[in-house]
N, C-alpha and C positions, 0 to 999 in steps of 0.2 A: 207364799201367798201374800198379794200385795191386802195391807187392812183397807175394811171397805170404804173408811172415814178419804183414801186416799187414790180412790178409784175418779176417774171425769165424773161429772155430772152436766149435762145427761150422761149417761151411758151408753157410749159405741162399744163396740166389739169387731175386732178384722177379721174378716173371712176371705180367707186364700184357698181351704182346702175343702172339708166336709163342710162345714161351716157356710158355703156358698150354696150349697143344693140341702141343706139340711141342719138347720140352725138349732133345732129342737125348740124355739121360743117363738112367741108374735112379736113379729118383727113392724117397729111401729115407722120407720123411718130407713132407708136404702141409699144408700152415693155409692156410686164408683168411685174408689181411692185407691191411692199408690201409698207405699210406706218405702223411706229410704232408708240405704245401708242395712237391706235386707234382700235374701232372694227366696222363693220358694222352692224347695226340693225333696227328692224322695230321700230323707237323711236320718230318720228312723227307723231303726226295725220297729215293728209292731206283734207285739208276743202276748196282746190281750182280743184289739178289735177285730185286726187285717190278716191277723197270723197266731201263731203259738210259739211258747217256748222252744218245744221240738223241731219246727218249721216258721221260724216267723217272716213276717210280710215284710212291706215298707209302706211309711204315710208318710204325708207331707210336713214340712216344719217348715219353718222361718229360720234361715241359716245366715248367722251376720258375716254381710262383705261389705266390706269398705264402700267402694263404687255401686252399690247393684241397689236396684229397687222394685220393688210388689206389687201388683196390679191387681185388688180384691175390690173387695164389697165393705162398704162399711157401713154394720146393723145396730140401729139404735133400738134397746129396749124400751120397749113399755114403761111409762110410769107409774112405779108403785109395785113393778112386777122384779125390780134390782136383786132383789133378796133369792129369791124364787132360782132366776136364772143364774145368778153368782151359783149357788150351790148345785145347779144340773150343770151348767159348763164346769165345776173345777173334779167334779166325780168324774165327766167324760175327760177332760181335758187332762186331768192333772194322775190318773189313774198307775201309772208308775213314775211319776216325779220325773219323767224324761223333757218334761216341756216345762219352762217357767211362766208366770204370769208378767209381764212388763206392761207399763202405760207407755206409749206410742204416740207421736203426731203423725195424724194423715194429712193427706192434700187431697182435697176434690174439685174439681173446675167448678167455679162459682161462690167456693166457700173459702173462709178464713183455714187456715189450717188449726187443725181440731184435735183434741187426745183420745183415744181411745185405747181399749185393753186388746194385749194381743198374747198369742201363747207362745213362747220362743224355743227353737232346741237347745237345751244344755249341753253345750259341746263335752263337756267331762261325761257325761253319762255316760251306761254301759251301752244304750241304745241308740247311742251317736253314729251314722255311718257315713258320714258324706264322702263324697268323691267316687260313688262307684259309676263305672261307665254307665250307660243307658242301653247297653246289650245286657249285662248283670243285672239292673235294674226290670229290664224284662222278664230274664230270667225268675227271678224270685217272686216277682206279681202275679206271672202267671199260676205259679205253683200253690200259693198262701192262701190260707181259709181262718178266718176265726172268727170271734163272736159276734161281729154283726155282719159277716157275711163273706165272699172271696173278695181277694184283693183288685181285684180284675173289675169288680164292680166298683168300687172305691176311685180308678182309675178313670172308667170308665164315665161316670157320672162327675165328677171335675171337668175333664175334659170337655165333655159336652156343656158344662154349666160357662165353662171359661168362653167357651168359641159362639153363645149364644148370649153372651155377656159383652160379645167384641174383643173379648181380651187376651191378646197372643201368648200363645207361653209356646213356643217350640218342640220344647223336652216333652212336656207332656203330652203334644200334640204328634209328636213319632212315636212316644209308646203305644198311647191307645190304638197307632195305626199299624203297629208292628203286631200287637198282643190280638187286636181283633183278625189280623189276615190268618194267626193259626189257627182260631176258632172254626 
């Protein structure tokens, strides 16, 4: 955990995944931002929210690549409310230490580029999986249920937040169309 003496001020936060359709905070400020030598992907299992240990899911992470860059939302919190939300984003966020906290520069058209907190995957982790095709990827989202709901809707709800945001993502955009045609 980054100390908070060491967090931006104001306070952004990148939302690439839940984070975009479901921030849990009041959101006092909104940009469209890109973050580089980052990509978003289904590179997690998730064996708390999306999944279980017996069955786990996949969510999204921030998976560092050299060339590659993120197309999210950058939410500035409230002032006065830092405290508040530091401690609901690191209980959801940080829930099995598979994601780290990093301070990040974004870019938004208009703006200086800015720092904000972002949660990264730990490629050492045990819930590291990247590289799985996007047929496997399917495979497992469709199947995955945990506690805040199936994976399918996780999926689902990004996707639609990304394509009414403008913001192409491809991969995501052939799952939800692959996962809703079995429905």
């Amino acid at each position: 955990m980054i100390p908070d003496n060491d967090l931006p001020s104001p306070l952004w936060v990148f939302g690439y995944g839940s984070l975009l359709w479901n921030p849990g905070f009041e959101v006092a400020e909104e940009r469209l931002a890109r973050l580089d030598g980052y990509h978003r992907a289904f590179c997690m299992s998730s064996i708390h929210h999306r999944g279980t240990e017996e069955r786990p899911g996949l969510v999204l992470a921030l998976d560092a690549e050299k060339d590659a860059s993120c197309q999210g939302v950058a939410l500035r919190v409230m002032p006065g409310q830092e405290p508040e939300v530091l401690a609901a984003l690191r209980e959801r966020e940080l829930i099995s230490s598979a994601y780290f906290e990093a301070v990040v520069t974004l870019h938004a058209e208009g703006h200086a580029p800015f720092l904000a907190l972002a949660y990264v995957i730990d490629r050492e982790h045990v819930q590291y999986c990247g590289g799985l095709t996007l047929e496997r990827q399917a495979e497992i989202i469709a199947h995955a249920h945990g506690g805040r709901g199936p994976n399918t809707e996780y999926l689902f709800n990004t996707a639609d937040h990304l394509a009414e945001l403008g913001i192409a993502d491809p991969d995501l955009a052939w799952l939800a169309a692959r996962l809703r045609n079995e429905a």
